[in-house]
SEBARO-987399 format. One record per residue (C-alpha): residue number from 1; z, x, y. Coordinates in Angstrom, 3 decimals, decimal comma. Each point is the difference from the previous one (the first is absolute). Layout:
BEGIN
   nr        zz        xx        yy
  NUM         Z         X         Y
...
This chain:
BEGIN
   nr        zz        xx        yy
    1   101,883   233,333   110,193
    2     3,455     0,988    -1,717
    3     2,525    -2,229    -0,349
    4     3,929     0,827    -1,022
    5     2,540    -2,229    -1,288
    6     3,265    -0,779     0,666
    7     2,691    -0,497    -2,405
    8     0,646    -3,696     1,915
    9    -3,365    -1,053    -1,215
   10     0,859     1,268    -3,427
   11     3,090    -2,225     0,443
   12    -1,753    -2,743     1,157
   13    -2,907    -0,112    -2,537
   14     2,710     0,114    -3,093
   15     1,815    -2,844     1,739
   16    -3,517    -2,438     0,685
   17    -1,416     1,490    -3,758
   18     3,536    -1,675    -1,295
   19    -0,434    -3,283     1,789
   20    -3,449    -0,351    -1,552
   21     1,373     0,610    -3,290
   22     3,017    -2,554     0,718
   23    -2,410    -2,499     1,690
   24    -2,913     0,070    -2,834
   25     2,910    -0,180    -2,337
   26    -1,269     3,488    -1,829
   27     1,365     1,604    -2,769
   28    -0,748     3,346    -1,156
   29    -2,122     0,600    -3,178
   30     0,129    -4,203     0,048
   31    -2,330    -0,336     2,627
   32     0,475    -3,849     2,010
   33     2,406    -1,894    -1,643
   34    -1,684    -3,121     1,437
   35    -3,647     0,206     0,211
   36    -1,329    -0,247     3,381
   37    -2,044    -2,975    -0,609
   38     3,556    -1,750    -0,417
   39     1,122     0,961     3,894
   40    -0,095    -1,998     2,664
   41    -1,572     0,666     3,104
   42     2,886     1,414     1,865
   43     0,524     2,567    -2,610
   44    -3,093     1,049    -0,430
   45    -0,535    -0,231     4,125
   46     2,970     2,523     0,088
   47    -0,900     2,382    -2,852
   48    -3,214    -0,037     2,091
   49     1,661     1,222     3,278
   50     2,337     2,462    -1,431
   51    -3,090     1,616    -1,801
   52    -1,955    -0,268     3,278
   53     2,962     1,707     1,702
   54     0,217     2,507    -3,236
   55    -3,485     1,454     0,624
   56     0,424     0,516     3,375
   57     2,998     1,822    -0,273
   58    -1,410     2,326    -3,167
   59    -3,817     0,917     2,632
   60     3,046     0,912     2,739
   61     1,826     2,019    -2,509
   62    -3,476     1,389    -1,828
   63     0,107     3,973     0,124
   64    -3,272     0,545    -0,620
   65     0,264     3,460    -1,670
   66    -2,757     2,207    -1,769
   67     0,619    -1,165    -3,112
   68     0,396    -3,820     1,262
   69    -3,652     0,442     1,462
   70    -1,456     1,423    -3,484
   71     1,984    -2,843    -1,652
   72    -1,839    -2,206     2,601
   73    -3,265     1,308    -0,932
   74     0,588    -0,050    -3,220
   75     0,400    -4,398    -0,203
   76    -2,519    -0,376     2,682
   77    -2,364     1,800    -1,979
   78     1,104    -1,908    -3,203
   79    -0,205    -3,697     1,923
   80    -3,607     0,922     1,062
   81    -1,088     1,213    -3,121
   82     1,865    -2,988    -1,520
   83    -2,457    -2,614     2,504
   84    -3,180     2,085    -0,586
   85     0,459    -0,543    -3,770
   86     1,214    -3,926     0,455
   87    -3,307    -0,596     2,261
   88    -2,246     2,002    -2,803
   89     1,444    -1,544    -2,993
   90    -0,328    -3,827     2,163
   91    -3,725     0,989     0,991
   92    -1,165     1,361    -3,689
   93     1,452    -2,980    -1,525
   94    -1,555    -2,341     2,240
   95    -3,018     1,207    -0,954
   96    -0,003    -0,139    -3,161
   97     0,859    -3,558     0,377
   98    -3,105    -0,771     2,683
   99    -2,640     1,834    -2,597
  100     1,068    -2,224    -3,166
  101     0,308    -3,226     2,415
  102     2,392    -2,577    -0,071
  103     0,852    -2,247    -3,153
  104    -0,936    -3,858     0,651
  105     1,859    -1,053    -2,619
  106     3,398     1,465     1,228
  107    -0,376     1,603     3,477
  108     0,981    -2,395     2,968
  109     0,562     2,970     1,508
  110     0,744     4,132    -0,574
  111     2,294     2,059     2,279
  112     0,900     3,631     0,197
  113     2,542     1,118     1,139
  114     1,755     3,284     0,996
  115     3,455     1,529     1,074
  116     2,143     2,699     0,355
  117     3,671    -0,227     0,477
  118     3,912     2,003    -0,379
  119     1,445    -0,944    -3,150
  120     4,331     0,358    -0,768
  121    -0,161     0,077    -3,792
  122     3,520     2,243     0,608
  123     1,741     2,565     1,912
  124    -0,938     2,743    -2,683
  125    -3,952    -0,802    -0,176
  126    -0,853    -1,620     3,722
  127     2,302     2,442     2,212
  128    -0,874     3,312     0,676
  129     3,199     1,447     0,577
  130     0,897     4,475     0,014
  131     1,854     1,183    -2,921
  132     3,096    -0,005     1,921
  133    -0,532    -3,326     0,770
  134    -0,343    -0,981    -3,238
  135     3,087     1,678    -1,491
  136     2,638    -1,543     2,851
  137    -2,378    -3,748     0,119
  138     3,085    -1,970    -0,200
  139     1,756     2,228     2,589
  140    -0,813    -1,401     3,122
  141    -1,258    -0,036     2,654
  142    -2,779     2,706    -1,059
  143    -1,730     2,337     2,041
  144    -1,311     1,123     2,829
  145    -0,038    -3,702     1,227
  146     3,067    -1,857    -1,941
  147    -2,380    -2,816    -1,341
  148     0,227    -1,337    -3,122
  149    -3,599     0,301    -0,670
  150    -0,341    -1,405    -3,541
  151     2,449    -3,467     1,012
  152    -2,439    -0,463     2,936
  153    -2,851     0,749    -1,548
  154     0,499    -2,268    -2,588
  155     0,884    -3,271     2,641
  156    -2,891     0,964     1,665
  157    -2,288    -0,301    -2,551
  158     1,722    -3,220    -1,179
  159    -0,502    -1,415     3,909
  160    -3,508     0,633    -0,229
  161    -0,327    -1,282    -3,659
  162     1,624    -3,284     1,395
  163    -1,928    -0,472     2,978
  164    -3,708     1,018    -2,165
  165    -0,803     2,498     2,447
  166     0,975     3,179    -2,614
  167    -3,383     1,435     0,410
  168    -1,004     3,080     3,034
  169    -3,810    -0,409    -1,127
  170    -2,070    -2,973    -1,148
  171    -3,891    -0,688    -0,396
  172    -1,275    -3,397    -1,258
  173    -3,971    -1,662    -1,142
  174    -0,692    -3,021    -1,241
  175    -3,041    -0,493    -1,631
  176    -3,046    -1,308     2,072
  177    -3,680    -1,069    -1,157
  178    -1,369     1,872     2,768
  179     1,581     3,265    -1,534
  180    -2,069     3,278    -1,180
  181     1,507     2,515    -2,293
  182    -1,868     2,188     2,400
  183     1,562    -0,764     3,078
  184     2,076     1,818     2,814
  185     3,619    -0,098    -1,337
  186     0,913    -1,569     3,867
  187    -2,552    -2,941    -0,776
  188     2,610    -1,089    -3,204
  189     3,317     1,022     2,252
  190     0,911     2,614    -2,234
  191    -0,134     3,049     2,360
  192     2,720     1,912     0,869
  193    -0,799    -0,474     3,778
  194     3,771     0,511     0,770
  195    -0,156     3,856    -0,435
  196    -2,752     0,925     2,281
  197     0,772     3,471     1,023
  198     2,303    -0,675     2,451
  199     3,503     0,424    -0,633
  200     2,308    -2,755     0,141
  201     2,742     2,095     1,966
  202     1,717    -2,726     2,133
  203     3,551    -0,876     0,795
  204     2,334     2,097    -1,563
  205    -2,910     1,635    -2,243
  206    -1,632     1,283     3,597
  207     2,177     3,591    -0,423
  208    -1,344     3,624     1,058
  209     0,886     0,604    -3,693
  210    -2,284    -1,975    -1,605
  211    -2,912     0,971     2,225
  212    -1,789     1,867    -2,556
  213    -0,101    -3,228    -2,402
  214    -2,150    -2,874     0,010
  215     2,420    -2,735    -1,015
  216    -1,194    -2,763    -2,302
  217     0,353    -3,684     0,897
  218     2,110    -0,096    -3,199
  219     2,588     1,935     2,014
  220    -0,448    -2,083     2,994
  221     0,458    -3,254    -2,122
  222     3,282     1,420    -0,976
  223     1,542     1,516     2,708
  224    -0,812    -1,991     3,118
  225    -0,745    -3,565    -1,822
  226     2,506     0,152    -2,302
  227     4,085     1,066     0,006
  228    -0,444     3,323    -1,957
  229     0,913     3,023     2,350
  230    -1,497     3,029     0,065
  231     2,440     1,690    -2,445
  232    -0,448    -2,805    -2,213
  233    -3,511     0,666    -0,498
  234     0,938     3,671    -0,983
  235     2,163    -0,926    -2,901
  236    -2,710    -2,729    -1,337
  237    -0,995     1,060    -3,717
  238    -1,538    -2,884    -1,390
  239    -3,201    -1,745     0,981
  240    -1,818    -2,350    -1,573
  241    -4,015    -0,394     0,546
  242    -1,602    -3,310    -1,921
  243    -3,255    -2,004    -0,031
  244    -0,023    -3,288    -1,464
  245    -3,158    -2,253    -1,015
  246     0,313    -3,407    -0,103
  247    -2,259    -2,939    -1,604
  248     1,097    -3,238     1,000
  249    -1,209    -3,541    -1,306
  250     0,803    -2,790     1,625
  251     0,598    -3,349    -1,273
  252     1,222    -3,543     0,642
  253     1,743    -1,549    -2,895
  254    -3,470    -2,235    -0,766
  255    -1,643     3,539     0,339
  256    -1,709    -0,150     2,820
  257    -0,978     3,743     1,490
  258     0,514     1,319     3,183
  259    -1,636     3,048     0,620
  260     0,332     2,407     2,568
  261    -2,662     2,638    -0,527
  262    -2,658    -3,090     0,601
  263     1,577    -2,063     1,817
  264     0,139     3,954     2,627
  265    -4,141    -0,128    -0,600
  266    -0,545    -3,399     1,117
  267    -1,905    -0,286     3,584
């Protein structure tokens, strides 16, 4: 499936990509100058729409050339190797944390938790972009597609920040009596059931180019549940993969407990 593009969509990309700029109130090398969590729903409704409108334009316009399809394997491969490590890291420390058992005298309850998500630290870092790219960035529109990748990029990742759904993987436990250290990873929730085998090539990821790669869910999550297009995906440079552990006590102010882990093994 080959697709060509027209110097009109060129046109009209630079003129939507400059609308989201005006309408998120964007400044280059600023970032927002009002953070999101300050707009009202209209603006952020419209910011929405125009990014919707954005993608689809970008998976119209998306050339899909050798060296875009390496690229492509190149993050999907990343992303899954990303989740593998996220649901390994999740399982090991969980555990750890089932053969030393749970503290009495602090643990109401014990969560773990996993993710892996695109991170905009800056244009530089977070965006691949060519070497010619990189010596005409603030000569736009740049090429092929006349999208300023880095500007969009970063509102994207500020959207998502906003709306706490940055991450394209996730795995969460929390900590149960009836628990083994020795158990199938699926009993605790902490499999990576997601990537199966089966490529996740739907929607615009379904392409006779991408036949020969199984594409992770990560790539799914981004592409056809969130607003990053195809090309967007290509230029990502920055992911982040964490597991957290947390030990919460819970108290009223006369300190009476409430505990969760027993409170889960009552029957």
């Amino acid at each position: 499936m080959k697709t060509t593009m027209t110097k009109k969509q060129r046109q009209e990309l630079v003129r939507l990509e400059k609308q989201i700029v005006k309408t998120a109130s964007y400044v280059e090398g600023c970032g927002l100058v009002k953070p999101m969590s300050s707009w009202d729903g209209t603006t952020r409704e419209e910011v929405a729409e125009l990014l919707k409108d954005r993608q689809t334009r970008l998976n119209e316009m998306f050339l899909c050339t050798e060296q875009e399809v390496s690229d492509f394997k190149k993050v999907n491969d990343r992303l899954y190797e990303l989740t593998q490590k996220m649901h390994e890291k999740a399982l090991s420390l969980y555990r750890a944390i089932l053969k030393e058992g749970y503290d009495r005298d602090f643990d109401d309850d014990i969560m773990v938790e996993g993710s892996v998500k695109y991170v905009f630290n800056d244009a530089w870092g977070s965006v691949a972009l060519t070497g010619e790219e990189r010596r005409n960035m603030y000569e736009k529109p740049l090429e092929p597609y006349g999208s300023d990748f880095p500007a969009m990029l970063e509102i994207l990742y500020e959207y998502y920040e906003n709306t706490l759904e940055p991450e394209c993987a996730s795995c969460f436990a929390s900590y149960e009596l009836f628990h083994r250290a020795d158990m199938d990873p699926k009993e605790f929730g902490l499999d990576n059931f997601l990537d199966d085998g089966q490529s996740w090539a739907e929607g615009i990821l379904d392409r006779e180019e991408f036949k020969d790669i199984c594409i992770c869910h990560a790539v799914h999550e981004l592409c056809d549940h969130k607003m990053y297009s195809v090309p967007d995906l290509l230029r990502m440079n920055d992911f982040w993969c964490e597991v957290r552990v947390t030990h919460l006590l819970l108290s009223d102010r006369n300190g009476k407990r409430f505990s969760c882990i027993e409170r889960k093994g009552e029957k």
